[in-house]
C-alpha positions in Angstrom: 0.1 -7.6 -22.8 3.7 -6.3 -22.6 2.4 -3.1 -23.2 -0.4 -3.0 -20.8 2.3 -3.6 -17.9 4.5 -0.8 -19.5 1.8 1.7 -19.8 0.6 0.9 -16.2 4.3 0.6 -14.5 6.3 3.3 -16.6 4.7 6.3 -15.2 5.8 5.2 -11.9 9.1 4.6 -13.1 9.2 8.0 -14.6 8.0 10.2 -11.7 10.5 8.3 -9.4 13.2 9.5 -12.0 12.4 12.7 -12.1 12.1 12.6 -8.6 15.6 11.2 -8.4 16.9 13.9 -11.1 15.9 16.7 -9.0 17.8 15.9 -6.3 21.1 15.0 -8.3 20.3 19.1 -9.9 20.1 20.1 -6.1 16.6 21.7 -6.9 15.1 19.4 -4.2 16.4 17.7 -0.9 15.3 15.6 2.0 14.2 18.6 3.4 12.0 19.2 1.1 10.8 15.5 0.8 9.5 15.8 4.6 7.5 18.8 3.5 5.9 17.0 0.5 5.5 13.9 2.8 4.0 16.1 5.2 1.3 17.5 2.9 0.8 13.7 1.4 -0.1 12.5 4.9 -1.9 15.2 6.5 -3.7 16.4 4.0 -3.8 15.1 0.2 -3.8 11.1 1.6 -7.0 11.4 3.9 -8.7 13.5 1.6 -7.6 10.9 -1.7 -8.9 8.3 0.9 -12.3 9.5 2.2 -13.4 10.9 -0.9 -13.0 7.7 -2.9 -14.3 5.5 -0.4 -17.5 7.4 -0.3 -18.1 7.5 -3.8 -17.4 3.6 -3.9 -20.7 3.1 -2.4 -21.8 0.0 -0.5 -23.4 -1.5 -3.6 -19.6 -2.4 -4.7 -18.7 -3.1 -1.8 -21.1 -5.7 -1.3 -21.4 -6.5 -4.8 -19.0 -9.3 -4.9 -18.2 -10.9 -1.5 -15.9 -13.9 -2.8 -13.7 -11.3 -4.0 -14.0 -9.0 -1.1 -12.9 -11.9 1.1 -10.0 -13.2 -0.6 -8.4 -10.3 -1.1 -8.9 -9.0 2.5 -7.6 -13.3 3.4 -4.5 -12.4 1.0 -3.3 -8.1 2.1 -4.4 -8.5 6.0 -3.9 -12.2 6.6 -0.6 -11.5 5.0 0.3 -8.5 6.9 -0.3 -10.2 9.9 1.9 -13.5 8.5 4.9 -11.3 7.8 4.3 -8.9 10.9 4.7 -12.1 13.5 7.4 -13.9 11.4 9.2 -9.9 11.3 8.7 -9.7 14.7 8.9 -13.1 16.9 10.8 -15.1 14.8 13.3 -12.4 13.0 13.2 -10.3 15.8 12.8 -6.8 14.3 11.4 -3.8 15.7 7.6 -3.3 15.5 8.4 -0.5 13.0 10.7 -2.4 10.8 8.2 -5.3 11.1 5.5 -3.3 10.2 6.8 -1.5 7.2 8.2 -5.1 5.9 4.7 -6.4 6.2 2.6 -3.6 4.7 5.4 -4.3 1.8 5.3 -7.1 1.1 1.4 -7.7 2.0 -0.2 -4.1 0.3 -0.2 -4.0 -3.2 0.0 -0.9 -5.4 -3.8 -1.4 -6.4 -5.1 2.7 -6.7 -1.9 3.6 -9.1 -1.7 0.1 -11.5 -4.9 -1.5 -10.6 -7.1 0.3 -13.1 -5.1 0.0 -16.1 -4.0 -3.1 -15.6 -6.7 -5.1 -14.3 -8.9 -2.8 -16.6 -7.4 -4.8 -19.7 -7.8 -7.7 -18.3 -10.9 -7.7 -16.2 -12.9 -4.8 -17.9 -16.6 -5.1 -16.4 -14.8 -6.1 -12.3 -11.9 -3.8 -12.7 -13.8 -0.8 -10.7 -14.8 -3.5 -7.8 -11.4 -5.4 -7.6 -9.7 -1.8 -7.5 -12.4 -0.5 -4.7 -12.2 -3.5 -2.5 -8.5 -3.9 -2.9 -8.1 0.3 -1.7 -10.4 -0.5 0.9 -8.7 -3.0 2.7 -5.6 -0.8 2.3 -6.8 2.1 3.4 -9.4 0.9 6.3 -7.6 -2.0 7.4 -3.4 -1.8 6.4 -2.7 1.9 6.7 -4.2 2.5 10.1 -2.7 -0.5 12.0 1.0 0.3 10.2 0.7 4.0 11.7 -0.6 2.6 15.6 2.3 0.3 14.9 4.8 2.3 13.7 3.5 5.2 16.6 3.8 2.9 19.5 6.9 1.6 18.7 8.6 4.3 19.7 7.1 4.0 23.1 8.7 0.6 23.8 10.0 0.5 27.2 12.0 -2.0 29.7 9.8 -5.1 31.5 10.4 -3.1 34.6 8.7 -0.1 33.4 5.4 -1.8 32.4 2.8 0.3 33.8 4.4 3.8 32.0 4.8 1.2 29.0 0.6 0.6 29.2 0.0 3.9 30.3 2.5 5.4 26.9 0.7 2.5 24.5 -2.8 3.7 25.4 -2.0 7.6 25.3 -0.3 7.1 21.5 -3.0 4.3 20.5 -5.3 7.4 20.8 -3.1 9.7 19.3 -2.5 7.5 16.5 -6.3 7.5 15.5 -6.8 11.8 15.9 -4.1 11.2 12.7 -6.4 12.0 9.0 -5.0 9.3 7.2 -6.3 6.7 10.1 -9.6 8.4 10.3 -10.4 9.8 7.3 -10.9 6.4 5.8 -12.4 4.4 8.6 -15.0 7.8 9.0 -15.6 7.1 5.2 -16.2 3.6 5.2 -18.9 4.1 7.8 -21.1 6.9 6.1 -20.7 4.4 3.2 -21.9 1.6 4.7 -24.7 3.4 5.8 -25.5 4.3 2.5 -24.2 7.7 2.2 -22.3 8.6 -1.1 -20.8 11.1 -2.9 -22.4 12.6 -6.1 -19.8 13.6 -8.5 -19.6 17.6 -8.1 -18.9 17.0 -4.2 -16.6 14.3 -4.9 -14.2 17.1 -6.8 -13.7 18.4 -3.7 -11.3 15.8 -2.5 -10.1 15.0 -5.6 -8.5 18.5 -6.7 -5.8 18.3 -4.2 -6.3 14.7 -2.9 -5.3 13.1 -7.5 -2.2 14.6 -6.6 -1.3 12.2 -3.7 0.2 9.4 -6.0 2.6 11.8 -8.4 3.8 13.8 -5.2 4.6 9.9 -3.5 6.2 8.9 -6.1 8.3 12.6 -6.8 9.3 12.3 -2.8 10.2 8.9 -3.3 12.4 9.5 -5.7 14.4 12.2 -3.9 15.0 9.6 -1.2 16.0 7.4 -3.5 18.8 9.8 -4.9 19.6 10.8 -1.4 19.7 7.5 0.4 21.3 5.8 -2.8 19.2 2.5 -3.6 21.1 -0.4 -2.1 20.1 -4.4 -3.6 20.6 -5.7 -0.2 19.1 -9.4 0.8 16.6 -7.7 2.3 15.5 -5.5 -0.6 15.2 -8.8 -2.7 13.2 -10.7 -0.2 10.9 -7.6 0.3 10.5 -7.7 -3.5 10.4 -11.7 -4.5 7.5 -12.1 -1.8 5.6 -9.0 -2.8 5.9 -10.3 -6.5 6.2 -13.8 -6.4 5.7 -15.5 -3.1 2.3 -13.8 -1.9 0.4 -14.4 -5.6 1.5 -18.1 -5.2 0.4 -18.7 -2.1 -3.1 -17.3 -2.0 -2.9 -19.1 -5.5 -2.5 -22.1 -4.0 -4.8 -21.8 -0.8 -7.3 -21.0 -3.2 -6.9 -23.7 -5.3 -7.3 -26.3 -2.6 -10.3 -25.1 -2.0 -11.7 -25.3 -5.2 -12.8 -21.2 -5.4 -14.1 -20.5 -8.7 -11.9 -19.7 -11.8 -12.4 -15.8 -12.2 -11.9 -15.5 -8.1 -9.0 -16.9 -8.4 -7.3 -15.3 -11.5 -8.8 -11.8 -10.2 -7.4 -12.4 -6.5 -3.6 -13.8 -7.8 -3.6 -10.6 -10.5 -4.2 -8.4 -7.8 -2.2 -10.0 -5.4 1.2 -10.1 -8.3 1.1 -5.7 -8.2 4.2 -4.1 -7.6 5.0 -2.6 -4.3 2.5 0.5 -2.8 4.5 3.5 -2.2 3.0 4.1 1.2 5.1 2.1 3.0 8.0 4.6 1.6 6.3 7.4 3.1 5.6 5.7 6.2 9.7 5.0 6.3 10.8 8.5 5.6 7.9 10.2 8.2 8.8 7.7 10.6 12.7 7.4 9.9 12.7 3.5 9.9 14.6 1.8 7.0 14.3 4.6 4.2 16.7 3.2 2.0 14.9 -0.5 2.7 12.0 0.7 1.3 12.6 3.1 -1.6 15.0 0.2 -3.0 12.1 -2.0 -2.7 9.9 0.2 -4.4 12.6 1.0 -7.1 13.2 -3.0 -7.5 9.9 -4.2 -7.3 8.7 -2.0 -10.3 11.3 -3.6 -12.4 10.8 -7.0 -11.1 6.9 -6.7 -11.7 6.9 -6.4 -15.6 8.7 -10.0 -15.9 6.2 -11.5 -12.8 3.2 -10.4 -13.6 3.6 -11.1 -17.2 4.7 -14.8 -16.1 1.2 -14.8 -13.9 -1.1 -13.3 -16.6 0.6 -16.5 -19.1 0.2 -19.5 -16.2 -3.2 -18.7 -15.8 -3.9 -18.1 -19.0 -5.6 -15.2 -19.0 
């Protein structure tokens, strides 16, 4: 099993270092990390996004509801958790509060899901990893961009009207964005029954398979330019996307007696390192860059020990 978590984490680890590597040779700065992170969002994200959700189909969507439901109960009832603790009780800004959230809340399911879950749920893995991107990418990513647009919009009490009026006008301009249409546009042909056969689904994946190695490349420049920093933060970001989120949707579930596989499926999927979105989102947005790609860096190291400790207390 050590293996299986190697092969499914190390190229991750790997990209980020030779992401990090070319910015200590000076081939590549931050400069050219917004220009890759430009591309990722504008153009190779929404069509990664809308071509896979449409050759997902509804039949797998459908197929297996419990799952569908405790996963979208564990990565949006999560993100919401950690968005109003974030924000009402910590105090952050709505960005910070809604990077930490997607975080801690999204897990990496489209770049370790299939290998991993594949060796250990081989006939489910294709519907865990399709519901799991789903929720992501229909529910997560598009309220983390409206978040992170209006937040920048945030106004005194006595300017409350232009603050309504600013909220509206980037509410709007949040969803003319690809990656917030794209996938909510692609979830409702497929719901509808329309699909992708698999010559037209090569037109979104040509450019769109390259979104997760140019991520994790950008990520690493960041990394080498920011310098990763082990900061309370970091480690909180990382124990509760490892540890604290699998236990307690582990524990919710068990008290109400949900069937074995539903819950070993839903806490697996739940234990996955970090999604390097939030990353992005931090260096498009210029909210906590060096927050984020620590956590990223961490939470890939941290996962081999956790999810290994997961995979051996419920035996599976």
């Amino acid at each position: 099993m050590i293996l299986v978590l190697i092969s499914a984490l190390l190229p991750i680890i790997v990209t980020l270092c030779l992401g990090y590597f070319s910015g200590a040779r000076k081939d590549f700065g931050e400069s050219h990390s917004k220009i890759l992170n430009k591309l990722i969002m504008s153009y190779s994200l929404p069509m990664s996004l809308f071509g896979g959700i449409l050759a997902t189909g509804r039949k797998v969507i459908f197929e297996n509801i419990p799952v569908a439901i405790w996963n979208f109960i564990g990565m949006v009832g999560g993100y919401l958790i950690v968005f109003s603790i974030c924000k009402f009780i910590l105090k952050n800004s709505t960005s910070l509060s809604a990077l930490r959230s997607l975080t801690i809340s999204g897990p990496a399911i489209p770049f370790v899901g299939p290998t991993l879950l594949g060796s250990l749920f081989p006939t489910e893995t294709s519907l865990i990893v399709a519901i799991g991107s789903l929720i992501m990418n229909v529910v997560q990513v598009p309220l983390t961009v409206i978040l992170l647009s209006t937040d920048s919009y945030e106004l005194s009490a006595s300017n409350k009207n232009r603050k309504i009026n600013n909220l509206g006008l980037d509410i709007i301009s949040a969803f003319k964005k690809p990656v917030v249409w794209a996938p909510i546009f692609a979830l409702i042909l497929s719901l509808f029954g329309i699909t992708l056969s698999p010559i037209w689904q090569k037109n979104f994946s040509v450019l769109g398979g390259a979104t997760g190695g140019m991520a994790l490349f950008s990520i690493g420049i960041i990394l080498y330019v920011k310098k990763p920093k082990l900061n309370l933060a970091v480690w909180m970001n990382t124990l509760s996307r490892t540890v604290f989120v699998p236990l307690i949707i582990f524990l919710v579930m068990m008290f109400f007696k949900v069937d074995r596989s539903v819950i070993n499926m839903t806490t697996m999927t739940m234990g996955i390192t970090v999604a390097a979105i939030s990353t992005i989102f931090a260096n498009q947005y210029k909210v906590t860059e060096q927050e984020m790609a620590s956590t990223l860096f961490l939470s890939n190291i941290i996962s081999i020990f956790s999810m290994g400790l997961i995979i051996v207390f419920l035996k599976i």
